[in-house]
C-alpha positions as CSV (number, residue, x, y, z in Angstrom):
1,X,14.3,-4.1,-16.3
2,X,16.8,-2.3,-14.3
3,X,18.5,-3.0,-10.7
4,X,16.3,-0.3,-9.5
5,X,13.2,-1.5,-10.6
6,X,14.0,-4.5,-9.0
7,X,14.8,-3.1,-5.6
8,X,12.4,-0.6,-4.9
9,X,9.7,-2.7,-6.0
10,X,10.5,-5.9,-3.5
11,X,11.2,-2.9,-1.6
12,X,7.7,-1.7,-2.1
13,X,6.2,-5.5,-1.6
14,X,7.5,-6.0,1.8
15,X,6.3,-2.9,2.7
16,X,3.2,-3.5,1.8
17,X,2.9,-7.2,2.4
18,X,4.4,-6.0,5.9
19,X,1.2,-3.8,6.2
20,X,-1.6,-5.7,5.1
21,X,-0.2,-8.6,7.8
22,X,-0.4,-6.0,10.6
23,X,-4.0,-5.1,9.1
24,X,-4.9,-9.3,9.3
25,X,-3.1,-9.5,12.4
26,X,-5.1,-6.8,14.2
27,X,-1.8,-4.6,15.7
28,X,-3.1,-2.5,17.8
29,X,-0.6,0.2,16.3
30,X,-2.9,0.0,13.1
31,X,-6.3,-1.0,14.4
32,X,-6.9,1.6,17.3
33,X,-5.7,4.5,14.6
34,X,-7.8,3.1,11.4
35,X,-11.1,3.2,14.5
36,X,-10.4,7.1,15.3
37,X,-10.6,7.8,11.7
38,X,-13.8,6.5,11.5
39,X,-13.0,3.0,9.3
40,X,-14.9,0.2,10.3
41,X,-14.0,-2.8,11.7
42,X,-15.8,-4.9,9.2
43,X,-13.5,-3.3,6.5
44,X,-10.0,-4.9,8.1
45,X,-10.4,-8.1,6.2
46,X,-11.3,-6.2,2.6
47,X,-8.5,-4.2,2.9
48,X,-5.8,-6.4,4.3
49,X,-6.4,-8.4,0.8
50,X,-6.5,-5.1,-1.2
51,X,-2.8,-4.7,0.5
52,X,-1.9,-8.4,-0.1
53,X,-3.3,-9.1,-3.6
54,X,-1.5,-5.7,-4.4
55,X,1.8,-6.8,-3.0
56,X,1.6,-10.0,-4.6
57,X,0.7,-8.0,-8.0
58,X,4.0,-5.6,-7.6
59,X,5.9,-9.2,-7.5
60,X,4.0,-10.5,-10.3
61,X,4.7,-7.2,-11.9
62,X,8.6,-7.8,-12.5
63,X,7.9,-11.0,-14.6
64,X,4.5,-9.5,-16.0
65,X,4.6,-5.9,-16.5
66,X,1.2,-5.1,-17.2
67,X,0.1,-6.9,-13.9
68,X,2.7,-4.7,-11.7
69,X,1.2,-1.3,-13.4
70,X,-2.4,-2.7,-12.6
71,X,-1.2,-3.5,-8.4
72,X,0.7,-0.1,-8.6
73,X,-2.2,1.8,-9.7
74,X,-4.4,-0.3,-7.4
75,X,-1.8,0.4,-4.5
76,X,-1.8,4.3,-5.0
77,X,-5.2,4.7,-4.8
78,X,-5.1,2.3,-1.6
79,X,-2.9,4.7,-0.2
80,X,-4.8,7.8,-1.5
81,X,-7.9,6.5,-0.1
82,X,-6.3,6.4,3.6
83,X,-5.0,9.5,3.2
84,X,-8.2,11.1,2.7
85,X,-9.3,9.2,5.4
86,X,-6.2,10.6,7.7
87,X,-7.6,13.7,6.4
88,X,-11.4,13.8,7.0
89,X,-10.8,12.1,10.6
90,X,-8.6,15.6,10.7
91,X,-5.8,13.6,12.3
92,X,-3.3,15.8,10.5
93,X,-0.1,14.4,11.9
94,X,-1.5,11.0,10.8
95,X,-0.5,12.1,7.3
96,X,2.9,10.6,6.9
97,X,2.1,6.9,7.7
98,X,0.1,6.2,4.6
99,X,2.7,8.2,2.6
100,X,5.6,6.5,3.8
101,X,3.7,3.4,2.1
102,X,3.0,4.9,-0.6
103,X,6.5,6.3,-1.5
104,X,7.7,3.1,-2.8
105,X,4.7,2.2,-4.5
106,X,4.9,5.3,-6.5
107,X,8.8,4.6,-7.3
108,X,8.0,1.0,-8.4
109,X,5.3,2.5,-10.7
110,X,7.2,5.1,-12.0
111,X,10.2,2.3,-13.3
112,X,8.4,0.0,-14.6
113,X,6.0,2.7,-16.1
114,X,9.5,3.7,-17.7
115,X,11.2,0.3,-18.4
């Protein structure tokens, strides 16, 4: 396990932990945008836990590598879900938020996908 694996993934964790708390905590920066797009409200709790219990995973991951490849792969789709969901709500400048979420999850995959 490298010093880069190790980084970006905590990296990737608080990210991610950082999101799914804004998700339980209702921010309005995350809740009005998710409503344009068409998510419902119902969904907040399912997928702040998706973003939690993948968070937690990534952690898990460093000590347990098959568990961090199952949260990474878990955490990609997450964030490939949302962008299709940027996408169909055809909020195209909307693109970027999920990806900037995603961008450590894919680097944290990648090295420990390598390691």
């Amino acid at each position: 396990m490298s010093t880069a694996h190790v980084v970006v993934t905590l990296l990737a964790a608080a990210m991610t932990g950082f999101s799914a708390a804004s998700v339980f905590l209702r921010s309005k920066w995350v809740v009005g945008p998710m409503a344009d797009y068409g998510i419902p409200m119902t969904w907040l709790p399912w997928l702040g836990a998706a973003k939690a219990s993948g968070a937690a995973g990534l952690v898990v991951g460093l000590f347990v590598p098959y568990v961090g490849v199952a949260a990474g792969t878990g955490l990609v789709l997450y964030f490939t879900g949302a962008v299709v969901a940027v996408v169909r709500a055809r909020w195209y400048a909307h693109i970027p938020f999920p990806l900037v979420y995603a961008a450590p999850v894919v680097g944290a995959l990648a090295l420990g996908l390598a390691a």
